[in-house]
Backbone as CSV, one residue per row, in Angstrom:
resi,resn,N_x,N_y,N_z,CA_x,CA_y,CA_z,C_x,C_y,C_z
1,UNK,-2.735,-2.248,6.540,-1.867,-1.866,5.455,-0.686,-1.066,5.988
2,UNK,-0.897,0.013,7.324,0.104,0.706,7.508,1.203,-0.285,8.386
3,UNK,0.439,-1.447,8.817,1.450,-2.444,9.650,2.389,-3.108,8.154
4,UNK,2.157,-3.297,7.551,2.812,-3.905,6.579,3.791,-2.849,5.857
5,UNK,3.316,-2.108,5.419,4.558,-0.794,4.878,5.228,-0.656,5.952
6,UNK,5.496,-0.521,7.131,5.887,0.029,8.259,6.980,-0.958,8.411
7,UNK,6.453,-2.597,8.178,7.834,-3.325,8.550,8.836,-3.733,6.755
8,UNK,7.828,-2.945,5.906,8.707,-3.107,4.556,9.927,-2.273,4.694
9,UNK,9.572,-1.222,5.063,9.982,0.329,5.529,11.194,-0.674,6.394
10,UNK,11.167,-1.277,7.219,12.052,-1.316,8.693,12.880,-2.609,8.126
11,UNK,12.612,-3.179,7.159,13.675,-4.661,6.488,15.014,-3.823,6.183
12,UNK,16.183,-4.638,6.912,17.244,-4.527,6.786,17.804,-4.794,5.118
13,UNK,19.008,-4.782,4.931,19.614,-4.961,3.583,20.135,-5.753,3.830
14,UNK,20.479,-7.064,2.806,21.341,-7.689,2.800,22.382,-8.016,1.610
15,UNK,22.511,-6.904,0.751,23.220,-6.424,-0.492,22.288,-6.765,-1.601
16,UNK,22.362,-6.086,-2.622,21.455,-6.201,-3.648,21.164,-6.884,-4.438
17,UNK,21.795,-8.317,-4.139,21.200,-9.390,-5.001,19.949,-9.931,-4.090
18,UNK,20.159,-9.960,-2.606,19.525,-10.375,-1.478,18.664,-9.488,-1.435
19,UNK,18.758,-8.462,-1.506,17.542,-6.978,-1.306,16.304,-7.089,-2.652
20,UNK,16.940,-7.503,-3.462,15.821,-7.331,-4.604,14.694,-8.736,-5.118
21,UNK,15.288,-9.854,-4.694,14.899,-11.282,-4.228,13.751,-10.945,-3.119
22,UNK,14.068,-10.089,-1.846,13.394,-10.123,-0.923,12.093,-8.583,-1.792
23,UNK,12.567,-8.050,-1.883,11.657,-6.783,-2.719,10.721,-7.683,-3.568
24,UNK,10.994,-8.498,-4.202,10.013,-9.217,-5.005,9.369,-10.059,-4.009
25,UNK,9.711,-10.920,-3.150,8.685,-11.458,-2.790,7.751,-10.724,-1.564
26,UNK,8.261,-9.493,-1.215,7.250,-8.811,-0.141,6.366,-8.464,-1.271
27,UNK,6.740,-7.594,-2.458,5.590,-6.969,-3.560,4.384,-8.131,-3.742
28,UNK,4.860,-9.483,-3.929,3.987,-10.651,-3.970,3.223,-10.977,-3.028
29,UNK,3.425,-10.887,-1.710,2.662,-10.955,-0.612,1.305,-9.825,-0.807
30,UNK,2.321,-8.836,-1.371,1.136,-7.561,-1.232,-0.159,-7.980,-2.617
31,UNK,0.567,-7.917,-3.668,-0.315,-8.189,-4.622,-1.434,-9.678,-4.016
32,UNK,-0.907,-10.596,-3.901,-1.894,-11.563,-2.559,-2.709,-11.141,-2.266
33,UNK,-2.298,-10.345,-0.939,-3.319,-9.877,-0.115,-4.620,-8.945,-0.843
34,UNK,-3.558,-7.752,-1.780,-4.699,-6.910,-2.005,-6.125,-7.402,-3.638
35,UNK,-5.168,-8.701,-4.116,-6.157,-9.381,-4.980,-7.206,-9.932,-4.098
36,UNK,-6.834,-10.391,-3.092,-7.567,-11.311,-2.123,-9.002,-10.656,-1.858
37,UNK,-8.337,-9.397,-1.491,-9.544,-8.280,-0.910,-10.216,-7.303,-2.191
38,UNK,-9.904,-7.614,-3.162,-10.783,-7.009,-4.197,-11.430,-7.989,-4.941
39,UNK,-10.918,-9.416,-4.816,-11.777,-10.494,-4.729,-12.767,-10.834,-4.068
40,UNK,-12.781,-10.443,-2.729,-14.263,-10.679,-1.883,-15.559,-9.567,-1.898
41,UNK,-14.563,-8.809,-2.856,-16.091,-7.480,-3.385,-16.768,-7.596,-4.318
42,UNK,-15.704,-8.168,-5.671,-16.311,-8.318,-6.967,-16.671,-9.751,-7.195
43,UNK,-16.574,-10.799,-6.129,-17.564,-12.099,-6.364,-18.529,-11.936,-5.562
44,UNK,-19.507,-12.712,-5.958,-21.195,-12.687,-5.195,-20.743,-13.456,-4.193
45,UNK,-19.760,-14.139,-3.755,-20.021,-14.895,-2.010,-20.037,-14.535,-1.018
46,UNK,-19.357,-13.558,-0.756,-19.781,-12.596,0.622,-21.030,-11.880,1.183
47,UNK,-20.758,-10.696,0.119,-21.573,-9.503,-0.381,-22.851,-9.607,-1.076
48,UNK,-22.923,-10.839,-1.912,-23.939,-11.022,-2.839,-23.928,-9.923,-4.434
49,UNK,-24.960,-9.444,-4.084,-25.121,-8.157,-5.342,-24.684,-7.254,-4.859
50,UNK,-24.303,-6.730,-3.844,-23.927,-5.438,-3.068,-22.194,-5.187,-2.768
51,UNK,-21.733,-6.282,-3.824,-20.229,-6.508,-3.574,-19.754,-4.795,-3.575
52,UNK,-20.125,-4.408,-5.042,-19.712,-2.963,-5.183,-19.399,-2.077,-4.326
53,UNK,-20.792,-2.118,-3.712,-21.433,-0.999,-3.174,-20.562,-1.594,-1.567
54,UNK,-20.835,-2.319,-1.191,-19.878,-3.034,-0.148,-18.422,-2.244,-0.105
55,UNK,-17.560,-2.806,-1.100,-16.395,-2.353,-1.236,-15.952,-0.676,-1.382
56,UNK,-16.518,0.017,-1.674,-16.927,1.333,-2.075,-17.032,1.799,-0.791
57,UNK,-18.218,1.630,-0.356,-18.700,2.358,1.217,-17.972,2.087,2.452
58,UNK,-17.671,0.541,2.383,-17.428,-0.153,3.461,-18.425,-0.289,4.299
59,UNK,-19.959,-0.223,4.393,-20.862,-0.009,5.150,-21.643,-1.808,4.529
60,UNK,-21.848,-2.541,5.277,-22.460,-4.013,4.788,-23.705,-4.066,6.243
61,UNK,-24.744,-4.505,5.989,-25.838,-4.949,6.601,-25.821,-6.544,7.079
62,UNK,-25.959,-6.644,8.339,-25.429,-7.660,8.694,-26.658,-8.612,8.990
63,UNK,-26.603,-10.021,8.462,-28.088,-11.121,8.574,-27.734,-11.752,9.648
64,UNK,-28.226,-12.486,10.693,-28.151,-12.916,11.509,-28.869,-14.854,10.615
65,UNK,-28.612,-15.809,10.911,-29.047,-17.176,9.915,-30.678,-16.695,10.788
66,UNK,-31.211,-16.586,11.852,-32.738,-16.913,11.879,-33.066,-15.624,11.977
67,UNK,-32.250,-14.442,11.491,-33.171,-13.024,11.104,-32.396,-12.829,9.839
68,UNK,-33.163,-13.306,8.507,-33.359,-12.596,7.281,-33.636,-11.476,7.280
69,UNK,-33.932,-10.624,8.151,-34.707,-9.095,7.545,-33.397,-7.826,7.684
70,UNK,-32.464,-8.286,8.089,-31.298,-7.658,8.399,-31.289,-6.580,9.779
71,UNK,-31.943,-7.068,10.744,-32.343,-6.253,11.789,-31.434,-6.745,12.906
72,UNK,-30.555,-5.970,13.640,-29.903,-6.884,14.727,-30.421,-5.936,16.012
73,UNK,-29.944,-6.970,17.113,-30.242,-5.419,18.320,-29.431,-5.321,18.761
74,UNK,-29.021,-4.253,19.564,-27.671,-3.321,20.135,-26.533,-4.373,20.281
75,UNK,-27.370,-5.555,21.129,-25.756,-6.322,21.691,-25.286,-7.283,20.630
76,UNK,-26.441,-7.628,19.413,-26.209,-8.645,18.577,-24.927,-7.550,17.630
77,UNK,-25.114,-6.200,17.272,-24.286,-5.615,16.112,-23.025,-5.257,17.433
78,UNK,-22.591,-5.233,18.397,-21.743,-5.183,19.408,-20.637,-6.382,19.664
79,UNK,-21.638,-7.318,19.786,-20.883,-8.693,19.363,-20.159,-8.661,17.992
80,UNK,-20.876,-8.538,16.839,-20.178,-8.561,15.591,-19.492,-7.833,15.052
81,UNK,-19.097,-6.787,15.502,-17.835,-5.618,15.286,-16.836,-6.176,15.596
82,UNK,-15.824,-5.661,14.575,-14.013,-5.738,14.620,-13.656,-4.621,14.959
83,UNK,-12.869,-4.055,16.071,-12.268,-2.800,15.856,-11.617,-2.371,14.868
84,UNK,-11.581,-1.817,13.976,-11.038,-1.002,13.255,-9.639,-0.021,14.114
85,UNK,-8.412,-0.265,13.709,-7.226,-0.090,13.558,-6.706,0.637,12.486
């Protein structure tokens, strides 16, 4: 999110018929994105029942397809991390 304000922030002008054309369609990108991502909390396809609580915490339990019990070991939850930025 701060990469995106940062280059809204850094868009040049190109007089205000051109500036407000472009203002609307960055706001649209944003509304996009951030429907997108409050969409994958409040439908059951990701998250399941835990969309809420998912979105809220940010903390999700991760299944592996041949371990249902939600148990991983060190290198399996190592592998599946994104750095966070």
């Amino acid at each position: 999110m701060a990469t995106f304000l940062n280059g809204v922030n850094a868009l040049p002008s190109w007089g205000p018929e051109i500036d407000d054309k472009v203002q609307q369609y960055v706001n649209d990108i944003g509304y996009l994105v951030r429907g997108t991502d409050a969409w994958c909390y409040r439908s059951e396809r990701y998250w399941g029942e835990k969309g809420k609580e998912v979105g809220t915490t940010r903390i999700a339990t991760l299944f592996l397809e041949q371990n249902k019990q939600g148990l991983l070991t060190k290198e399996e939850l190592e592998a599946a991390m994104v750095p966070y930025s």
